[in-house]
MARDREN-387033 format. One record per residue (C-alpha): residue in three letters; x, y negated, z. Coordinates in pm, whole numbers, plus 32768, in hexadecimal, padded with zeros to 4 digits. Example, Ala and Ser with C-alpha at 12.3 -4.5 7.8 and 13.67 -1.06 7.14 Angstrom:
<atoms>
ATOM   rest      u      v      w
ATOM    ALA   84CE   81C2   830C
ATOM    SER   8557   806A   82CA
</atoms>
This chain:
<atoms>
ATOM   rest      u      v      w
ATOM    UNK   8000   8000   8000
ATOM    UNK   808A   7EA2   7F91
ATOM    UNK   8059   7D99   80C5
ATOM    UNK   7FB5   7C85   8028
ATOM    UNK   7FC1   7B07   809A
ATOM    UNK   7E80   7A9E   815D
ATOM    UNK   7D77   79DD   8066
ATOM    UNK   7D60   7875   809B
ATOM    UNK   7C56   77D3   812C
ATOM    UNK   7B52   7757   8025
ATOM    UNK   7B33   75D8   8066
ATOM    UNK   79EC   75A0   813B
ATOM    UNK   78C3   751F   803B
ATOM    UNK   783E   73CE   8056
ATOM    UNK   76F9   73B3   8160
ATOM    UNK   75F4   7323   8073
ATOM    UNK   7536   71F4   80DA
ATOM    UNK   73FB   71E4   8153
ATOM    UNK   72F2   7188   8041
ATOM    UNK   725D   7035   8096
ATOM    UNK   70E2   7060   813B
ATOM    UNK   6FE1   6FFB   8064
ATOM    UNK   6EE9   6EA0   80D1
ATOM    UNK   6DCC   6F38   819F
ATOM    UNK   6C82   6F31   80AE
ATOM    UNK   6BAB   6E11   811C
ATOM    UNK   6AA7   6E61   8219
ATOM    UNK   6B78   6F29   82EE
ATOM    UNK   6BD9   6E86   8410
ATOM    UNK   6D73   6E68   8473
ATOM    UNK   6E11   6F5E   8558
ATOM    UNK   6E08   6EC1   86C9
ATOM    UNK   6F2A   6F35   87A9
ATOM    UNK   6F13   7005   88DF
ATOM    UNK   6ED1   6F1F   8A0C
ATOM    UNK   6F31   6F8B   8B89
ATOM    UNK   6E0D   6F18   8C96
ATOM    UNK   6E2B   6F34   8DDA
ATOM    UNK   6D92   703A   8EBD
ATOM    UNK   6C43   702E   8F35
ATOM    UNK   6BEB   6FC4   909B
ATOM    UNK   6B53   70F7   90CF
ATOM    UNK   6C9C   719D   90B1
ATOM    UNK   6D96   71F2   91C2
ATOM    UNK   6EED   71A5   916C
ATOM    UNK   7002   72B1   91DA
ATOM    UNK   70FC   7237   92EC
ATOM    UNK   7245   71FE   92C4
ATOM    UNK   72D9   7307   9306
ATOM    UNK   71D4   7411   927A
ATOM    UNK   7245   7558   92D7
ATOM    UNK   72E9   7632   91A5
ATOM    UNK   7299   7783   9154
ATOM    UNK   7381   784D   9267
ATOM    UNK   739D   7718   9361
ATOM    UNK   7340   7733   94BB
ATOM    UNK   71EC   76B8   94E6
ATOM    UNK   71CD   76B6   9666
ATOM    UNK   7114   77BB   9735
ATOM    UNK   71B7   78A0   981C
ATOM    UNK   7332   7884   9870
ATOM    UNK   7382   794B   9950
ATOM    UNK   7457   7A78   98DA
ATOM    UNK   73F8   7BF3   9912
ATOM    UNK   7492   7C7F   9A56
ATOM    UNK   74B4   7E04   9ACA
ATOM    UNK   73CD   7EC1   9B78
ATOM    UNK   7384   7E7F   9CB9
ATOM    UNK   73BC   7FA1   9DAC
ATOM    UNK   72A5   802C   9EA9
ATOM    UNK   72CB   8094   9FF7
ATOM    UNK   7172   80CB   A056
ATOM    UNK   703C   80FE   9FD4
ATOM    UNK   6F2B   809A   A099
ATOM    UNK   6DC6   8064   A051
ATOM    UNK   6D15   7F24   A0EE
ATOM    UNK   6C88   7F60   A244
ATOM    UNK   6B0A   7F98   A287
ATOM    UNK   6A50   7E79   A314
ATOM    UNK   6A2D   7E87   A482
ATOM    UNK   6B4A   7F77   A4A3
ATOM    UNK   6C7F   7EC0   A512
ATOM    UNK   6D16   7F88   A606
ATOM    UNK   6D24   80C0   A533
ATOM    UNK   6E3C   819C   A4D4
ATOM    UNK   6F4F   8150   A3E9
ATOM    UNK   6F77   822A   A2D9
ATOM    UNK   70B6   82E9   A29B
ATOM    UNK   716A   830D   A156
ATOM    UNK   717E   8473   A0DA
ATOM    UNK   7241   8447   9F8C
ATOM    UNK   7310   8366   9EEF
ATOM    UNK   735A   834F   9D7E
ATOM    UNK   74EE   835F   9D63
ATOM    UNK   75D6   8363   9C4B
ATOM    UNK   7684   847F   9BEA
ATOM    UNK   781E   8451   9BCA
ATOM    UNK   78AC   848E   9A83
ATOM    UNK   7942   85D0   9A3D
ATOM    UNK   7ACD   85A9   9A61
ATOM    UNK   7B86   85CC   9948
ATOM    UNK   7BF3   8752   98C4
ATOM    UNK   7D3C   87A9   98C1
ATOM    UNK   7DF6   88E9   9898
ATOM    UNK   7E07   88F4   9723
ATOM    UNK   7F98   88E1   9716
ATOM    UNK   7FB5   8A15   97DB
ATOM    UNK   7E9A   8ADB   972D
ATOM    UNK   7F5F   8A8E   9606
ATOM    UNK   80A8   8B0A   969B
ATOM    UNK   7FDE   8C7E   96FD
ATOM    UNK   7F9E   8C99   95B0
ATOM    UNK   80FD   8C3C   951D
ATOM    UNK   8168   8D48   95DD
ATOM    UNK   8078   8E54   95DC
ATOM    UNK   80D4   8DFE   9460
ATOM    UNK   824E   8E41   9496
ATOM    UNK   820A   8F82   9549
ATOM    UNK   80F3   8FE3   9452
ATOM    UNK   81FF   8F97   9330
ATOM    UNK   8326   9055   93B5
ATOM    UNK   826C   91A9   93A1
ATOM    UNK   8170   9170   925E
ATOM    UNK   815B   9086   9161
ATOM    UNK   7FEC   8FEF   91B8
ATOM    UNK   803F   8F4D   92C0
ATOM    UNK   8043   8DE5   91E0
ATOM    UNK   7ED8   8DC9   9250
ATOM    UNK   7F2D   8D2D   9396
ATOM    UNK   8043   8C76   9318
ATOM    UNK   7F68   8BD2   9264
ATOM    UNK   7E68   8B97   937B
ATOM    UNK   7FAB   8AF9   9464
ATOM    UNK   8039   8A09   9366
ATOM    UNK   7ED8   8966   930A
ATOM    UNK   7E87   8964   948D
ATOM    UNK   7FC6   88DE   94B6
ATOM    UNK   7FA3   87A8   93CE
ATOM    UNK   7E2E   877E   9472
ATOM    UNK   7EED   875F   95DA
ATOM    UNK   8005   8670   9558
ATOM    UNK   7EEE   858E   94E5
ATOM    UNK   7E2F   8588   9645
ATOM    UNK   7EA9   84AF   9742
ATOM    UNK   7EAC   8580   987F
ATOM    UNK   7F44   86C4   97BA
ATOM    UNK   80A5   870B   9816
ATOM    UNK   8156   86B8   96E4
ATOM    UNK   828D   87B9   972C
ATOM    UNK   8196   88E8   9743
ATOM    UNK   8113   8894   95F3
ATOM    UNK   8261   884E   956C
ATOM    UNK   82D2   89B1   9606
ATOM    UNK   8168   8A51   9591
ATOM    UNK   81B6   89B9   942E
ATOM    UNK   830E   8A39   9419
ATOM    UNK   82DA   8BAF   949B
ATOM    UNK   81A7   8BB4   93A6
ATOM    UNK   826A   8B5C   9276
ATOM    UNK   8383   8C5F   9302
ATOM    UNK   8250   8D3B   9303
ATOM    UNK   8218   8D1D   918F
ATOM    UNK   8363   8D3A   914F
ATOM    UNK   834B   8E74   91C9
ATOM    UNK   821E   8F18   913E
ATOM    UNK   826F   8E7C   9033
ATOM    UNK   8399   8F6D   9005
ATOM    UNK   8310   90A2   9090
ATOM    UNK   81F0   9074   8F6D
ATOM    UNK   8306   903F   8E98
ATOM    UNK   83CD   916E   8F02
ATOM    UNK   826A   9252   8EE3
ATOM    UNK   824A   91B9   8D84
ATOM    UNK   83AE   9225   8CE5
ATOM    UNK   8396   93B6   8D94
ATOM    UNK   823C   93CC   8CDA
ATOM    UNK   82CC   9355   8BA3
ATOM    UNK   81EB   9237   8B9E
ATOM    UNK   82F9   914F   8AD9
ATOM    UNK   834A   9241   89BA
</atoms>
């Protein structure tokens, strides 16, 4: 493809003039322009400062607050009964505490890295649960309260795992012929 130079720009045509307007016919009244009266008395004018859409317009001011707890619940007295007993509270509504946060993920991690490794130095399908200890591993390193050298140690004895099945699989493959 040959690169070509960009077109020029076509000079801009000429705006034509207006035609002049023809003499109104006679018997037609001229064209009166558009006159601005002022509002009626009837009419209330807006204040100054009339309020824009979204603007505060007054009313209530006060801002929302919390609950405010009970301690007792008591129902008015009778008439004629002022001397009676009080009544005693028998439940109280209570918040429950949040749960604390889990931990323990590092070292389940680390059981698996080396039930791995054991799992690996006998039979080759032990990679299973080195594969269940290194992605438990990253999960702990990413949690805050997670020891971060058990999941370092869980990641490393899982991959060491691998290694491992790894080759006995390997080993199984080449006595079956499996490469030929």
């Amino acid at each position: 493809m040959v690169p070509t130079a960009p077109a020029e720009a076509a000079p801009a045509a000429p705006i034509p003039a207006r035609p002049p307007v023809p003499p109104l016919p006679p018997g037609i009244p001229p064209a009166v322009s558009a006159v601005v009266e002022p509002p009626s008395p009837d009419v209330a004018l807006a204040d100054e400062a009339s309020p824009l859409p979204g603007a505060h317009r007054g009313g209530f001011h006060r801002l929302p607050t919390a609950p405010v707890g009970i301690t007792e619940q008591i129902a008015p007295r009778e008439p004629g009964t002022e001397s009676g007993p009080t009544p005693t509270v028998t439940a109280q509504w209570l918040m429950t505490s949040p749960a604390p946060p889990r931990r323990g993920l590092a070292a389940w991690a680390l059981v698996f890295a080396l039930l791995g490794l054991v799992v690996s130095l006998f039979v080759g399908f032990g990679f299973p649960l080195g594969l269940v200890a290194i992605v438990a591993g990253f999960l702990a390193l990413r949690r805050a309260l997670e020891s971060t050298a058990l999941a370092w140690w869980a990641i490393g004895l899982g991959a060491l795992s691998l290694v491992y099945s790894g080759g006995w699989l390997y080993f199984a493959a080449t006595q079956t012929n499996l490469f030929d």
